[in-house]
C-alpha positions in Angstrom: 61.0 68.1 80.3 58.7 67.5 77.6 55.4 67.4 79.9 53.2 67.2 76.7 52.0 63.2 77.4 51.9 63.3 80.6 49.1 64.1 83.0 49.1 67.1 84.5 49.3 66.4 88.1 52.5 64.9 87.2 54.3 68.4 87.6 51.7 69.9 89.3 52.0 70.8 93.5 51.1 67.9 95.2 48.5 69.4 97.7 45.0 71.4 97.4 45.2 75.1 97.2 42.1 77.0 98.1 41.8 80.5 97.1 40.6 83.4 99.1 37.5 85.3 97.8 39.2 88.3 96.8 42.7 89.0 96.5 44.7 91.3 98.4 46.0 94.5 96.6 48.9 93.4 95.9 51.5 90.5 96.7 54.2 91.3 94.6 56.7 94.3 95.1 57.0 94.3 91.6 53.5 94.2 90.5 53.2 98.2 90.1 56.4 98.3 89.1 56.4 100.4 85.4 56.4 97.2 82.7 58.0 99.5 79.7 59.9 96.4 78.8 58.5 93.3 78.4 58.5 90.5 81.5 61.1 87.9 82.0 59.6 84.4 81.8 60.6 82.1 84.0 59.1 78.9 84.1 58.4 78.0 87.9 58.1 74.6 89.7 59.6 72.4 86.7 61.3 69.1 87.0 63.3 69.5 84.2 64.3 72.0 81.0 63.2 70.6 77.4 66.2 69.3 75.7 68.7 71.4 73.1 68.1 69.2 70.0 67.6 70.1 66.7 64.8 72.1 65.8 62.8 73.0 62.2 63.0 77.1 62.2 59.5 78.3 61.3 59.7 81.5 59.2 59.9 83.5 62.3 59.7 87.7 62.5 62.4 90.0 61.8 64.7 91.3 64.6 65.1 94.9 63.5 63.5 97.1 66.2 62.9 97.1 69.1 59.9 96.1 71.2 58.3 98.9 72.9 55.1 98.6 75.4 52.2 100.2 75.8 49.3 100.0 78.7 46.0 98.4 78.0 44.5 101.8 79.0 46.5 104.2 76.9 45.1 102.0 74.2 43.4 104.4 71.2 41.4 101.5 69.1 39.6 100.3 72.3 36.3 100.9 70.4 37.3 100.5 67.2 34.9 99.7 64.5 35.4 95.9 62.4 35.5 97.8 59.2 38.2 100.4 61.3 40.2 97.3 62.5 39.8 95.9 58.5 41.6 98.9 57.1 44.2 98.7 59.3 45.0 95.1 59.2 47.5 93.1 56.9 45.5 90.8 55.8 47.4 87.6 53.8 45.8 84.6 53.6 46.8 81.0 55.9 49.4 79.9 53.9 51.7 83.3 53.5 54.4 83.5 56.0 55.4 87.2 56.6 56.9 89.0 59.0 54.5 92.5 59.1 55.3 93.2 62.6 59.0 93.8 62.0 59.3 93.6 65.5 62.5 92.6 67.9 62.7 89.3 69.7 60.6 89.6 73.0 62.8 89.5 76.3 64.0 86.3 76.7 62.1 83.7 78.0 62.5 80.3 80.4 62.8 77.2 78.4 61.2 75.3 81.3 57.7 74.4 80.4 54.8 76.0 83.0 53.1 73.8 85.0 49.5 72.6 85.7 47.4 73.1 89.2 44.4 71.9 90.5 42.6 73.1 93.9 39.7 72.0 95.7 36.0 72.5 94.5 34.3 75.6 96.1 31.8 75.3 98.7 27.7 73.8 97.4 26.9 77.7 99.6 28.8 79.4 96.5 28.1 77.1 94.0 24.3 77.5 94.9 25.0 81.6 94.4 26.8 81.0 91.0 24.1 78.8 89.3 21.7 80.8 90.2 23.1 83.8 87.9 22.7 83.2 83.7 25.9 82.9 81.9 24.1 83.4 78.5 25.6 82.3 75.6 26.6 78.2 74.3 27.2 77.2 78.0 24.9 74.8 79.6 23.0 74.0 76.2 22.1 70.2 75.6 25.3 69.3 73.3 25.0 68.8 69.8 26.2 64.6 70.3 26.6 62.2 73.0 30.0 61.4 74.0 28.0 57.9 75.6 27.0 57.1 72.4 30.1 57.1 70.7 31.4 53.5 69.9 34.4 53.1 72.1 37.3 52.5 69.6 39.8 50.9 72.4 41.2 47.4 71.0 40.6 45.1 74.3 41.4 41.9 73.0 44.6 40.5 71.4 46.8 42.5 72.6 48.9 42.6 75.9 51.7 44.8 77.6 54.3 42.3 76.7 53.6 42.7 73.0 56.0 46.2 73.6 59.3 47.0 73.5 60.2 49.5 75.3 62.8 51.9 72.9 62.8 55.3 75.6 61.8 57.4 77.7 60.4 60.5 76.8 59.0 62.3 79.8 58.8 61.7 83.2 57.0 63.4 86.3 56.0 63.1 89.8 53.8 60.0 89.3 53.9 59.5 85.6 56.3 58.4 82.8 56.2 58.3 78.9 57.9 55.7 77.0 58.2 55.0 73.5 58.0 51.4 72.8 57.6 49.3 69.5 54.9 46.7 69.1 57.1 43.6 68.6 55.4 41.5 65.5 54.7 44.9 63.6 56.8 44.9 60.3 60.0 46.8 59.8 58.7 49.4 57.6 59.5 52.6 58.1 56.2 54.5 56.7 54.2 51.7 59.0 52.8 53.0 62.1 54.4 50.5 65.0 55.7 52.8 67.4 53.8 54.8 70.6 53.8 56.7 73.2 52.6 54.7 76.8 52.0 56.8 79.2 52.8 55.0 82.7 51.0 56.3 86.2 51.9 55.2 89.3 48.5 53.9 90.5 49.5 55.0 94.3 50.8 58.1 93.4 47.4 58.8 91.2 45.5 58.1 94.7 47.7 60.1 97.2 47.5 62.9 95.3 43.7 62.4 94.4 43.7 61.9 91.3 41.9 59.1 90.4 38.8 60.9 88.7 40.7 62.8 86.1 42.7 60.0 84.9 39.5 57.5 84.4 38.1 60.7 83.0 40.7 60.9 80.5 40.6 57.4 79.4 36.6 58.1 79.0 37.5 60.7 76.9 40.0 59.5 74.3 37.9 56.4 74.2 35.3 58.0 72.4 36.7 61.0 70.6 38.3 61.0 67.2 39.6 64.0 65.6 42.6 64.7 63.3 43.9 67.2 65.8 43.5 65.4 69.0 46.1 62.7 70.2 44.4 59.3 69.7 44.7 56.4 72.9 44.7 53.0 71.2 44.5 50.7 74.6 44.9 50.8 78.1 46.7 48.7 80.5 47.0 47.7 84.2 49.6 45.5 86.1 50.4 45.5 89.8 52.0 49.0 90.1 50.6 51.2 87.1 47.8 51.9 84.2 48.8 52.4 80.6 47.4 54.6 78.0 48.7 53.4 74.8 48.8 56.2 72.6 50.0 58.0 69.3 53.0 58.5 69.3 53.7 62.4 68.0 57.3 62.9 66.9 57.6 66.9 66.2 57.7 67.5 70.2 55.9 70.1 71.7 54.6 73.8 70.0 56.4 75.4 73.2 60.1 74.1 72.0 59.3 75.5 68.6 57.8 78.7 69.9 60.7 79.1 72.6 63.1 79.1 69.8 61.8 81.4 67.1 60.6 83.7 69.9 57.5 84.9 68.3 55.3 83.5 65.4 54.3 85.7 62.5 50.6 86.5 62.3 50.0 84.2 59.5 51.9 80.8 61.2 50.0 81.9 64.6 47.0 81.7 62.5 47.4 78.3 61.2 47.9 76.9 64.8 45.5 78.9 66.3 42.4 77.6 63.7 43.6 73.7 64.1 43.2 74.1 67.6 40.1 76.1 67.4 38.5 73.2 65.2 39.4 70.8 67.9 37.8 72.7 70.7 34.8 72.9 68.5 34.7 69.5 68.2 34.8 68.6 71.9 32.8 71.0 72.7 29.6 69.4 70.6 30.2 66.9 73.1 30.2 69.6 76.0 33.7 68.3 76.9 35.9 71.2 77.9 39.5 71.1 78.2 40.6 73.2 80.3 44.1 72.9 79.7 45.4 74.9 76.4 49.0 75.8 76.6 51.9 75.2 74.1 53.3 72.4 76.1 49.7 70.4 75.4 50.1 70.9 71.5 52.5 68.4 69.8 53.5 68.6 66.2 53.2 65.6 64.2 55.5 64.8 61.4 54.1 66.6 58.9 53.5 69.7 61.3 49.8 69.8 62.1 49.1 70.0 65.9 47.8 67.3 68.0 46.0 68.1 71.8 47.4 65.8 74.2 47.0 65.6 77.9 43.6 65.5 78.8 43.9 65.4 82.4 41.9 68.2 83.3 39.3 67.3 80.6 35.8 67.0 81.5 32.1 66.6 80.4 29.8 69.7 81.7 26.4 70.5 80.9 26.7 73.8 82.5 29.1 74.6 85.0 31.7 73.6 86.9 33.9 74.9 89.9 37.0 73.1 90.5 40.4 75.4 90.0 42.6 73.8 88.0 44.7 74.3 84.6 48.2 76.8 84.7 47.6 80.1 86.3 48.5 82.5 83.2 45.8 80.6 81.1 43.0 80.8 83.7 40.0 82.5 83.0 38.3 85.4 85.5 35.7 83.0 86.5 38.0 80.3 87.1 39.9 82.8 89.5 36.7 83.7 91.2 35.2 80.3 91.6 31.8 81.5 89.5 31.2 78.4 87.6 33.1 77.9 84.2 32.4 76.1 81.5 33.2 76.2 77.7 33.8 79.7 77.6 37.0 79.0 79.4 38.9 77.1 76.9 37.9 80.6 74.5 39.7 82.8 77.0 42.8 80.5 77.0 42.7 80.9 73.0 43.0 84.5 73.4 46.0 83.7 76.2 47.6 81.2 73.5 47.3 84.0 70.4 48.8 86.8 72.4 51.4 84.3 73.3 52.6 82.9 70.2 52.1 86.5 68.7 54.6 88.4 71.0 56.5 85.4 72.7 54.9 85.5 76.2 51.6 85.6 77.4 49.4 88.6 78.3 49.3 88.0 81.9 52.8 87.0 83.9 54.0 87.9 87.5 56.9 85.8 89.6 53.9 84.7 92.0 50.5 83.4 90.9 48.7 85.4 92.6 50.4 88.5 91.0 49.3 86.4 87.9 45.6 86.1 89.4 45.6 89.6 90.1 46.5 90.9 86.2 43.9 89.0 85.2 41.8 89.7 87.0 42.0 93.1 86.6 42.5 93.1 82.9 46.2 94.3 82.8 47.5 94.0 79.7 50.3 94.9 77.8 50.6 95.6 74.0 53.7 95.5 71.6 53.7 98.2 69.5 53.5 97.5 65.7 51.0 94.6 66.5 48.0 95.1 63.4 45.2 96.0 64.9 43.2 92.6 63.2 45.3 90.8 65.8 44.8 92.8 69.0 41.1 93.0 68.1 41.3 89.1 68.0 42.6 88.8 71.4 40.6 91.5 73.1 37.2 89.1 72.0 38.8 85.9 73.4 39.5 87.8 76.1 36.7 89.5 77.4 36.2 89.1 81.2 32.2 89.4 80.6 31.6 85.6 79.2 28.4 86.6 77.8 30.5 88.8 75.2 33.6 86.6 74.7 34.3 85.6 71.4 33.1 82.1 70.9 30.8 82.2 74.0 27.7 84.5 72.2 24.6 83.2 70.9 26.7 82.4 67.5 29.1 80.0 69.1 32.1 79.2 68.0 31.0 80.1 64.3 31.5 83.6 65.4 35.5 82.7 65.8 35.3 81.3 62.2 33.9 84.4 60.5 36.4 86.7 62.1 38.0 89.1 60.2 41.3 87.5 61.4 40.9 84.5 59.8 39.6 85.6 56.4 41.1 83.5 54.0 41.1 80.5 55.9 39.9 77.4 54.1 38.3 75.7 57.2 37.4 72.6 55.5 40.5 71.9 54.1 42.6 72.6 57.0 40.6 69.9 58.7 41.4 67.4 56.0 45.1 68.5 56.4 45.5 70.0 52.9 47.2 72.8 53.7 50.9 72.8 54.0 52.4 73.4 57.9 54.3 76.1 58.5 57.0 74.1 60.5 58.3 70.8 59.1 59.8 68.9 62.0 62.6 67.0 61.1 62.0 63.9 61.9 64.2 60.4 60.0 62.4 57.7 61.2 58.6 56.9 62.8 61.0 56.3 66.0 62.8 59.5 66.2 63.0 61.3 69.6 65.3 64.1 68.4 62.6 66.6 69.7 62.3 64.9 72.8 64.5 64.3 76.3 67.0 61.1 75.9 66.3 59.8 79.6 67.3 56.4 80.8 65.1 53.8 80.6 62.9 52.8 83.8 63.9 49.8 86.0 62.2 46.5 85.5 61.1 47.0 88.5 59.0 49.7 88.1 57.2 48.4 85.2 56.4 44.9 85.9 53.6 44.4 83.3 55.8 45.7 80.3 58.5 42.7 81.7 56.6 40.3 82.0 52.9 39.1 82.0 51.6 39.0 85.4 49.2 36.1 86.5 45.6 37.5 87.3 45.5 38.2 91.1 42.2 36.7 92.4 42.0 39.4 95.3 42.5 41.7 92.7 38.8 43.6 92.5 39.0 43.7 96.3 42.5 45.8 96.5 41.5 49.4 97.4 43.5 50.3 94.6 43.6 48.2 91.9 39.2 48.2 92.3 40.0 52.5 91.6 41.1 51.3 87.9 39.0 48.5 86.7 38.1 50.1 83.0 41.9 49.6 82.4 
């Protein structure tokens, strides 16, 4: 199921989880198992597999040899010089696509997307022990804006749920539901923007499973922000049963399908995804927003192949740190594990996860269990393909560094130290943020309503969506429901 639009609790486990302090040895019986060939994915606790439709190719890597694995520790270039790391790298600029790995397909992996998790905050005992140690680095610096005083850019008047038509469903989850419906007095024209994607939440649902922070904080959110690589909300909605977020509808589907089927990205198409999404986090993190969520499955293509961040369940505003476990275990940072406090350094860590990912065709952490997952990060276990350039693995090794104070993106330079990486020489920042450069993937898409990259689901019963059926009279007891008063900014 294409989980992309929809909040994250609505695959997520339904009850707290707590972590230990420290994690036992091992969990697993195949943890210490040898790893000489590569882990099979499988995508645990989904609803639903994304659909077989018809996909754009991207110029994907050769299939000639096969991959061969090496430990992190038998690793030569662990202290290899930039200028070493230069001579050895490929270089090519953004918009070359080719295939310098020559390496085979990775094993296969699970077309079932991964899902998110959330777990209670940690006690104020060890959250008084973390704040009083320095991080260092960007985190906990007064941001750069205000998200407060950003002009909320929501239309709230002269419009109404019964303006839509509801064409399909796209998604659906444990409490939530994605639609795409067509404002009824918009024009005919196909280049005309009068299709979207409302996202439907169960209003009971969102307060049994305690949720009700995260999805006001997400309508907070994409209220204010505005960015071409972040999904825009448009309106939101409330009737007797759910809220609406009214949003952009993103027809390319999600970067997982796409990644899923070419197996692995070349360096130079990974590095085109991995600088628009860099630019977004940049740009919420001026606001000291963090996302805390960064997967494939969060990164939709539009139509003419840029990325778009969706879902921001888990997003929140932190002016230094915060302890609540929650995004999908093999994109967790150490101090998310640990319960030490995270803040934007996090969402740097995942970009080393998501680069090592759409490099070699699974990410660098993966066990059956999470905790085997928990345990490989935390111990640093990783495993590198043979015949990856050195540029790249030097890449991932500074997203990835368990001390935060050292992580790429996390030093005194900020994220302008990600920018002048070697890795991304060539990269013409400011046009790729005008959307200048050509996408390495196309989607094909017909129409502004196609859903050829997305699940062809029945549509929901009336019943279930009473405010998109009809208007609903005001209810005068309305502020005084316990849960309808959870919901009033909708």
């Amino acid at each position: 199921m294409p989980s992309s639009y929809l909040a994250p609790r609505s695959g997520s486990i339904p009850e707290h989880i707590q972590l230990p302090q420290s994690l036992p040895a091992s969990r697993n019986p195949s943890f210490d198992s040898a790893s000489a060939q590569g882990p099979s994915l499988s995508r645990r606790e989904s609803h639903s597999a994304v659909p077989d439709t018809p996909i754009t190719p991207p110029l994907s890597p050769g299939q000639s040899a096969d991959i061969s694995m090496e430990d992190d520790g038998d690793v030569e270039d662990l202290d290899m010089s930039i200028d070493e790391v230069e001579s050895g790298a490929s270089g090519g600029g953004m918009e070359t696509v080719v295939d310098s790995l020559n390496l085979s397909p990775p094993p296969a992996a699970s077309m079932e997307p991964r899902r998110s998790r959330e777990a209670i905050d940690i006690s104020r005992v060890r959250e008084a022990q973390a704040l009083s140690r320095p991080i260092g680095g960007p985190e906990g610096h007064r941001p750069l804006r205000l998200l407060e005083d950003e002009e909320v850019h929501l239309q709230k008047s002269g419009i109404k749920l019964t303006d839509f038509e509801v064409r399909g469903t796209l998604g659906s989850g444990t409490f939530a539901r994605v639609l795409l419906v067509r404002h009824r007095s918009s024009s005919n024209d196909s280049s005309a923007q009068n299709h979207y994607a409302l996202k439907v939440l169960r209003k009971t649902e969102i307060v049994r499973l305690r949720q009700v922070e995260h999805v006001n904080a997400e309508r907070y959110i994409l209220s204010r922000v505005h960015h071409p690589f972040i999904v825009d909300l448009f309106a939101t909605f409330q009737d007797s049963l759910n809220v609406y977020m009214l949003m952009s509808y993103i027809p390319g589907g999600e970067l997982f399908t796409h990644l899923r089927r070419a197996q692995r990205f070349t360096p130079d198409v990974t590095r085109f995804y991995l600088a628009t999404i860099i630019l977004a986090l940049k740009y919420l993190h001026s606001y000291n927003i963090i996302y805390r969520d960064l997967k494939p499955e969060n990164l939709l293509l539009d139509s003419r192949g840029y990325l778009r961040l969706t879902d921001f369940g888990f997003a929140k505003i932190v002016d230094d740190r915060t302890w609540t476990l929650c995004g999908t275990p093999e994109y967790l940072a150490p101090e998310i594990i640990q319960s030490d406090g995270h803040g934007k350094a996090a969402d740097w860590w995942a970009c080393g996860v998501l680069c090592y990912e759409m490099l070699v065709g699974y990410p660098p952490f993966y066990d059956e269990s999470p905790y085997g997952i928990y345990e490989k990060i935390l111990n640093g276990h990783i495993h590198w393909p043979r015949g990856m350039d050195p540029l790249s693995r030097s890449l991932v090794r500074a997203f990835l560094n368990p001390d935060r104070t050292q992580r790429l993106g996390n030093m005194i330079g900020g994220p302008q130290d990600i920018l002048e990486h070697p890795w991304f020489r060539g990269v013409d920042w400011d046009a790729l943020e005008r959307r200048e450069i050509t996408a390495p993937i196309i989607p094909h898409t017909s129409s502004s309503d196609d859903t050829r990259h997305f699940l062809h689901l029945p549509f929901p019963p009336a019943a279930e969506i009473p405010g998109l059926i009809k208007e609903e009279a005001p209810s005068p007891v309305q502020r005084f429901d316990p849960i309808a008063c959870q919901f009033l900014e909708f």
